[in-house]
C-alpha positions in Angstrom: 6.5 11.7 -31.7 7.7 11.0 -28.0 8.0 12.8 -25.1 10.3 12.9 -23.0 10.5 12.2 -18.8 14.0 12.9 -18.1 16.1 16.5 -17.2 12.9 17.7 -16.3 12.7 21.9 -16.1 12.8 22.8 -12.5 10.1 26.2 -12.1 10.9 28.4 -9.3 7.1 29.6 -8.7 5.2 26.7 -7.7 1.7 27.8 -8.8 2.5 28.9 -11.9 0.9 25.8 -13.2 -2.8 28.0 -12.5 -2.2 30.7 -15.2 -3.1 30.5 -18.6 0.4 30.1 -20.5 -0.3 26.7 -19.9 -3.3 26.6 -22.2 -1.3 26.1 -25.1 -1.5 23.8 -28.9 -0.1 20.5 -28.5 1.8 18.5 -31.3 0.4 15.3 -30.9 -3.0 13.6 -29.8 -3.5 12.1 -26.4 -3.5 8.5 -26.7 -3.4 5.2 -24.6 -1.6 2.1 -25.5 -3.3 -1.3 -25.0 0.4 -2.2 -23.9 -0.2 0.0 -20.2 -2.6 -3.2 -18.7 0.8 -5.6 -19.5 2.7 -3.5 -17.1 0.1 -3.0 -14.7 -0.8 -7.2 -14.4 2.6 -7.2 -13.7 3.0 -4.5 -10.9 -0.5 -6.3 -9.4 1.2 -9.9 -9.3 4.1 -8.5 -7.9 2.7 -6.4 -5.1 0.5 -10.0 -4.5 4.4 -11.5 -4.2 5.2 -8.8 -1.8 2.1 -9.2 0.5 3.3 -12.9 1.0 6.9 -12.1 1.6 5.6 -9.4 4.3 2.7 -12.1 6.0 5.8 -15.1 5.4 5.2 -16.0 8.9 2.3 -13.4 10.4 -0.9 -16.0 9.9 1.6 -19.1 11.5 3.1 -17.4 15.0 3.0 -20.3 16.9 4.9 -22.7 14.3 7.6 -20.1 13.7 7.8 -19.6 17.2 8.7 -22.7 17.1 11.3 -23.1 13.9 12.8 -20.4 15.0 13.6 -21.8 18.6 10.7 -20.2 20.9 11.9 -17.0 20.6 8.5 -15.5 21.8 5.7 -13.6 19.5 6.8 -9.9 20.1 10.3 -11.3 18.5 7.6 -13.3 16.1 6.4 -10.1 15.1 9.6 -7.9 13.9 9.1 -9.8 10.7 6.1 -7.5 9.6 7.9 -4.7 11.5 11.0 -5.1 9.7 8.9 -3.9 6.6 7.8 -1.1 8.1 10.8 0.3 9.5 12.8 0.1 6.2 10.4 2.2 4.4 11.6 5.4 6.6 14.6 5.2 4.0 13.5 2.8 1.0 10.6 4.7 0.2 12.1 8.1 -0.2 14.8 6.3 -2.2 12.3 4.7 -4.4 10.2 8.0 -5.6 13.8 9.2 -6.5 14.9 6.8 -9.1 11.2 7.0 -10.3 11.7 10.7 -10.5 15.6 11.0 -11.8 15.9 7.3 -13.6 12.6 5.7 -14.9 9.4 3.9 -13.2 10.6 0.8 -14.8 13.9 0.8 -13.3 12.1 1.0 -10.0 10.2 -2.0 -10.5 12.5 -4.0 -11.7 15.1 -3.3 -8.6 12.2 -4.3 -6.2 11.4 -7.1 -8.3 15.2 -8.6 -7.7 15.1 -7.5 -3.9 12.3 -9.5 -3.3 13.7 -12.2 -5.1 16.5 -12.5 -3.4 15.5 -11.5 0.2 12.9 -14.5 -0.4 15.7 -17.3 -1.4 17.7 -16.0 1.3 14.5 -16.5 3.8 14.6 -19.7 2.4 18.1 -21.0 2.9 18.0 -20.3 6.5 16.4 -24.1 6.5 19.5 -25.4 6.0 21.4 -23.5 9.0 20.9 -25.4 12.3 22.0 -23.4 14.8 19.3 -21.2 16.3 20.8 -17.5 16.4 22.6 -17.9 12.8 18.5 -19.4 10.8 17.5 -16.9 13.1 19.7 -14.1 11.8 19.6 -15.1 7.9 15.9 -15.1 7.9 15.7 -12.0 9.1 18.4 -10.6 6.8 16.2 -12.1 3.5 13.2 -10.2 5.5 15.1 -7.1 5.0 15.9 -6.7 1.6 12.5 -8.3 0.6 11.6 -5.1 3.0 13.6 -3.1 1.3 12.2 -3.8 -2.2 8.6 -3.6 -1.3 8.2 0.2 -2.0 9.3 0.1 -5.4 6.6 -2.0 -5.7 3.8 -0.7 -4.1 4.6 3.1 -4.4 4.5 2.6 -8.8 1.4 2.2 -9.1 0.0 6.1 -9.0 3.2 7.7 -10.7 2.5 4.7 -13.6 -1.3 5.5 -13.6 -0.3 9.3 -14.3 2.5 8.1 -16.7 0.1 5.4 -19.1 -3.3 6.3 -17.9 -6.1 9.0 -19.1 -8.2 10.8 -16.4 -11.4 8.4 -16.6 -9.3 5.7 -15.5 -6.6 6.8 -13.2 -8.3 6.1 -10.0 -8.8 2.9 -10.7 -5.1 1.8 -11.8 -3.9 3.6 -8.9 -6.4 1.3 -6.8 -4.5 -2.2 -8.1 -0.8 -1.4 -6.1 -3.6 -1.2 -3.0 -6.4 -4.0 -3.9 -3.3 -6.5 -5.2 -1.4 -5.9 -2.1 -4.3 -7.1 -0.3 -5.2 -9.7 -2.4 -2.0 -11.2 -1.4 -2.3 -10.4 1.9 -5.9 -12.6 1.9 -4.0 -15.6 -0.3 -1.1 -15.4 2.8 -3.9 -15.5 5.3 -5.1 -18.9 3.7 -2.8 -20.9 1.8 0.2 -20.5 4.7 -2.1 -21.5 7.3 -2.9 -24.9 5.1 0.9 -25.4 4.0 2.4 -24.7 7.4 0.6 -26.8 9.4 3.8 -27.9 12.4 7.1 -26.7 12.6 8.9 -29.3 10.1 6.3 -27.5 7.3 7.6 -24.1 7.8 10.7 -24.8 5.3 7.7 -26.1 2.4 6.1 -22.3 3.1 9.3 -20.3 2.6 10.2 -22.4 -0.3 6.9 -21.9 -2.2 6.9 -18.0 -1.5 10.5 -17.8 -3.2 9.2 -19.9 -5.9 6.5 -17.1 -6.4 8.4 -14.0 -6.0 10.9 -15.0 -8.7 8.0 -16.1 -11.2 6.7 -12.9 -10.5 10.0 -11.4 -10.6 10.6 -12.3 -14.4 8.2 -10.2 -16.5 8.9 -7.3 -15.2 12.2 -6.8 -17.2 9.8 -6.4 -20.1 7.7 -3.5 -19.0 7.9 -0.8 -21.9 9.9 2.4 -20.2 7.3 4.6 -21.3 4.5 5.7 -23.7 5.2 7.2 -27.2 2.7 10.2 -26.5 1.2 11.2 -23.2 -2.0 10.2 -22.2 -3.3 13.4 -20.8 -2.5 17.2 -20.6 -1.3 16.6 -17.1 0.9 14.1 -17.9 2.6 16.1 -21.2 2.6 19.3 -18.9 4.9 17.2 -16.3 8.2 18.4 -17.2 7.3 21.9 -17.5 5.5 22.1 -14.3 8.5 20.1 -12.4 9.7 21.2 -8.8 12.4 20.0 -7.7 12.6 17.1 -4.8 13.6 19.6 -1.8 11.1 21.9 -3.2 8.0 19.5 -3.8 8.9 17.8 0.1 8.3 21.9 1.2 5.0 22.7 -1.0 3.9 19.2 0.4 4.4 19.4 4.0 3.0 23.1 4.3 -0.3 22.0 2.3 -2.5 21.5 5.3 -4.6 19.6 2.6 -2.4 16.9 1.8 -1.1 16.3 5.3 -4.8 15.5 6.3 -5.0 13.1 3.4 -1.4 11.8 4.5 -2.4 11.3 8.3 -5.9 10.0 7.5 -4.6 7.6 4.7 -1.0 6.6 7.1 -3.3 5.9 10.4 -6.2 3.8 8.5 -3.4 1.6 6.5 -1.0 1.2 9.8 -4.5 0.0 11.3 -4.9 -2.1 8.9 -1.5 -3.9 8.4 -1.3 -4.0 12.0 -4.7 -5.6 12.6 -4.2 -7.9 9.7 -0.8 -8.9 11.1 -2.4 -9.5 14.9 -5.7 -10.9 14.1 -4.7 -14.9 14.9 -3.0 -13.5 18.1 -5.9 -11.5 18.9 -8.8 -14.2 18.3 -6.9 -17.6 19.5 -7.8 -16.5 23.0 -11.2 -16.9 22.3 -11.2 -20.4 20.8 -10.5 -19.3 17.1 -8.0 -21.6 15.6 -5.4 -20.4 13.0 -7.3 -21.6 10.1 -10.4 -19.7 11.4 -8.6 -16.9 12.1 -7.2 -17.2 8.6 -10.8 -17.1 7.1 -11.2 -14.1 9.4 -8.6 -12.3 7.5 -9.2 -13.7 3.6 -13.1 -11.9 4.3 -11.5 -8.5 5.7 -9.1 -8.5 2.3 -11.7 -9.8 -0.1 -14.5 -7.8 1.4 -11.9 -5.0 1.0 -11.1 -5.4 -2.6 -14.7 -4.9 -3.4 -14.7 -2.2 -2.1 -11.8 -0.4 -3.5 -13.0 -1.6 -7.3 -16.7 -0.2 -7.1 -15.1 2.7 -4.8 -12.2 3.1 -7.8 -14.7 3.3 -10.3 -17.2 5.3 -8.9 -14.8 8.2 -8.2 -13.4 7.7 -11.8 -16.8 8.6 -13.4 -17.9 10.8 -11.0 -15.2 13.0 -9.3 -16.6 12.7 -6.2 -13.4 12.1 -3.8 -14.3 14.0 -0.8 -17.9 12.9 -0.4 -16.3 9.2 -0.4 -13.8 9.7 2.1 -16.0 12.3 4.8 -19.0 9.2 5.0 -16.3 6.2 4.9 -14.2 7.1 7.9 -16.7 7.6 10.8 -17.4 4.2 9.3 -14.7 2.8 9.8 -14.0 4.1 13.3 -17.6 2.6 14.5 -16.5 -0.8 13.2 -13.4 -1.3 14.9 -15.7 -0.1 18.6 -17.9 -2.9 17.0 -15.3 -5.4 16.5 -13.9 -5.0 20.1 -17.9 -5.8 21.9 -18.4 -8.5 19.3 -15.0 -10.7 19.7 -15.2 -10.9 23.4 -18.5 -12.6 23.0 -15.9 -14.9 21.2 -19.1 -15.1 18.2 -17.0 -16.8 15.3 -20.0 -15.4 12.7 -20.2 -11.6 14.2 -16.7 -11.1 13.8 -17.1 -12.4 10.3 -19.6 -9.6 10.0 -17.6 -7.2 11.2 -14.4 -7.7 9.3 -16.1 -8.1 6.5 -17.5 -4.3 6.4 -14.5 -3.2 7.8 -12.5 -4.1 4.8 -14.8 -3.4 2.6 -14.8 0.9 4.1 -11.1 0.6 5.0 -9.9 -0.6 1.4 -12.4 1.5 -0.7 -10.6 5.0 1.2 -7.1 3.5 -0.8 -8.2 4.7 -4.5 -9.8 7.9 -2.7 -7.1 8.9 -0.8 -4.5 8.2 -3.2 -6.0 10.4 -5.7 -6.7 13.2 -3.0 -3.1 12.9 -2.6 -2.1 14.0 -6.2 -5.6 16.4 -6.6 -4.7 18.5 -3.5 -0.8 18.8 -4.1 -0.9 18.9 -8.2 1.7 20.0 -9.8 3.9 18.2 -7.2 5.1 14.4 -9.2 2.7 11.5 -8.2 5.5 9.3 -7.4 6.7 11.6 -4.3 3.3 12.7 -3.2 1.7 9.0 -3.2 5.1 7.8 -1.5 4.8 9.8 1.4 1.2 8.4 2.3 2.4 4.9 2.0 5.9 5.7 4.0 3.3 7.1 6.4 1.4 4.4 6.6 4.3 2.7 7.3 5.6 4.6 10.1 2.3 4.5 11.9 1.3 1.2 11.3 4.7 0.4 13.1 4.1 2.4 15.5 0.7 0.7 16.2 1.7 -2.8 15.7 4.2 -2.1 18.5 2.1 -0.4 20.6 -0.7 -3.4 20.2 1.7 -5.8 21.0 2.7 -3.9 24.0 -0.9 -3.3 24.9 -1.4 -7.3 25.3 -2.8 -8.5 28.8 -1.4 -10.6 30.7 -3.3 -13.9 29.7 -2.6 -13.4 26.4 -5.9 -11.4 25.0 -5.5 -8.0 23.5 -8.8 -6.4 24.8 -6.5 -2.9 25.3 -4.9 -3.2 22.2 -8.5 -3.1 20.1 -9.6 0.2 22.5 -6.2 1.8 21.2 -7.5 1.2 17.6 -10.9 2.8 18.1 -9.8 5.8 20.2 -7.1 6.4 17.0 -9.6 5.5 13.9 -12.5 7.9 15.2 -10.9 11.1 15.6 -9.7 10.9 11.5 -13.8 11.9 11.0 -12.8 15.4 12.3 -9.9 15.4 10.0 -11.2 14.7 7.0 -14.6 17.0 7.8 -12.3 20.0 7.4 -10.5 18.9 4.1 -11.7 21.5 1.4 -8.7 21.7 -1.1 -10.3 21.2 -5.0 -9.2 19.0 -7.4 -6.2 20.9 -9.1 -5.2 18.2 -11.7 -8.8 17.7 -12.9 -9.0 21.8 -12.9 -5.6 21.5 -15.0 -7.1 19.5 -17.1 -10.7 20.4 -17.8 -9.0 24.2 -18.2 -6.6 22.8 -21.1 -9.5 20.5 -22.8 -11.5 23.9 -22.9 -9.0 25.8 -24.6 -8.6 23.3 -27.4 -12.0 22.7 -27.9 
């Protein structure tokens, strides 16, 4: 027997998910399908393809300054921004044909966009005059922009769609752990490919190559399960608000918004100290390779992280603990990555950016679920959107800001004091979050009833 997703009921009490008509006799037997790790290798290797289409030119600013005709690093640097300002649109567009067409539909039109923004990156090699390889890259930055959140926002709504309650934390980690694992293989391989300006046509040419070998498998995703693989998940049409309603119930849940703010500030840190770092240690005799290592330990460090973080809150429950010890954390690194790269010490800043990734990352799985937990019955796939669209906004925001923080010989010493005074007041934040779990409530209510 199959269920289905689509012409979902819309309720008009919101909370009528807490009373007891849902405790009802199901017709068929929870069950997970060996199929659902296919389709989530595939979102993984294609958020990895995203993450080098975003960092195309990030860890190499002097080169592309340079292909691109000395166009100066701020200019440099609207190629990660570009990816951040789309998402004010392409994210809420994504969680709507997740929510009204199919999860697999989703990731197979930000497969394509990515594939073609890349090629179209790529061809601007062959255009000579400055303003028009100029204008083309940028327009094959875009729509590789433009497809990135149907990539990274699937991985929650698929977790809920494929995935049983002992492992949900940890298949919504992989969007956020393969996102960075990209990010780290950008961070070394482009420094090594890219090496002068007459290699920067070999790196665009090798990231198309990857998108679109990435892009291929995911026409072969199954659409959905035959049976649900949790109460929540069979409960998901009959629990459905609509997409004005759910954007209401979300931004009056003082819960969620802490998660979202929390969550939108600590990723648009991260992108935007990711995307800065070569800028922000050359001045202190780190080369770009260096600088490259710098970033591959934040990322791997991170990943680490996430997966023990992923799988400890998947066994234990234990989401708020996590996140109210990780973020002070995480504020006192980045004051102790500001005293430690002036010293210009190539193996304290290794030190630091190591446990910074590894406290920044493990808050993805943790926040992602607190996301869902706080605002349950609202879908996953508009709930998780709007942290990452956050995340987006701000890290924008702060990347600009950064930028425009830069001294005058070329260090960024202001730009890493606007990082601290915005990562340590998030510990007052997430002190006062108190909201329970609702979905695992939901759930452990309906298990009760059957048993």
């Amino acid at each position: 027997m199959e269920y289905s997703q689509h012409q979902p009921h819309k309720i008009d009490d919101p909370k009528s998910w807490q009373g007891d008509e849902d405790l009802e006799e199901f017709s068929f037997i929870f069950k997970t399908y060996k199929i659902r790790f296919f389709g989530l290798a595939v979102i993984g290797f294609s958020n990895i393809a995203s993450s080098l289409n975003w960092l195309s030119v990030a860890p190499v600013p002097d080169q592309a300054d340079a292909f691109f005709n000395n166009i100066g690093l701020s200019a440099i640097n609207w190629f990660s921004n570009v990816f951040m300002l789309t998402y004010l649109f392409a994210g809420p567009l994504s969680s709507w044909v997740y929510e009204n067409w199919s999860i697999k539909l989703g990731i197979i039109i930000g497969g394509v966009l990515q594939t073609i923004g890349a090629w179209l990156r790529y061809f601007s090699v062959f255009i000579h005059n400055p303003t028009g390889r100029l204008a083309l890259a940028i327009i094959g930055q875009t729509v590789c922009a433009i497809g990135q959140p149907f990539i990274l926002n699937v991985c929650t709504p698929y977790a809920a769609l494929w995935f049983s309650a002992d492992g949900r934390g940890t298949a919504s980690m992989v969007g956020g752990i393969t996102n960075s694992i990209g990010m780290a293989i950008a961070s070394l391989i482009i420094p090594a490919i890219v090496t002068d300006v007459d290699s920067m046509n070999l790196g665009f040419l090798i990231i198309a190559c990857i998108t679109t070998a990435c892009a291929i498998p995911v026409f072969f995703i199954p659409k959905k399960p035959k049976t649900p693989p949790s109460y929540s998940a069979s409960s998901k049409n009959k629990f459905a608000l609509s997409f004005r309603q759910s954007l209401w119930e979300l931004f009056t849940n003082w819960n969620f918004l802490i998660i979202m703010v929390a969550f939108g500030i600590l990723c648009g840190l991260a992108s935007a100290f990711t995307s800065l770092l070569t800028q922000i240690v050359n001045p202190y005799g780190i080369n770009n390779d260096d600088a490259g290592y710098l970033g591959a330990a934040f990322i791997v460090a991170g990943l680490v992280g996430a997966v023990v973080t992923g799988v400890f809150i998947d066994k234990t429950g234990r989401h708020k603990i996590v996140i109210k010890i990780y973020v002070p954390i995480v504020g006192a690194l980045y004051l102790a990555f500001y005293f430690v790269v002036k010293t210009g010490n190539y193996n304290a800043m290794m030190a630091v950016c190591v446990l910074l990734g590894f406290f920044t990352f493990s808050l993805l799985p943790v926040s992602l679920e607190l996301s869902v937990e706080s605002s349950y019955p609202i879908s996953e796939a508009i709930s998780s959107s709007m942290l990452w669209i956050c995340s987006q906004v701000l890290g924008l925001i702060i990347l600009a800001v950064m930028d425009a923080l830069r001294d005058a010989d070329g260090k960024m010493t202001r730009s890493l004091i606007f990082t601290t005074c915005i990562a340590f007041p998030l510990s007052i934040l997430t002190t006062i979050y108190n909201s329970p779990n609702k979905r695992l409530e939901f759930e452990e209510r309906n298990r009760a009833a059957q048993s």
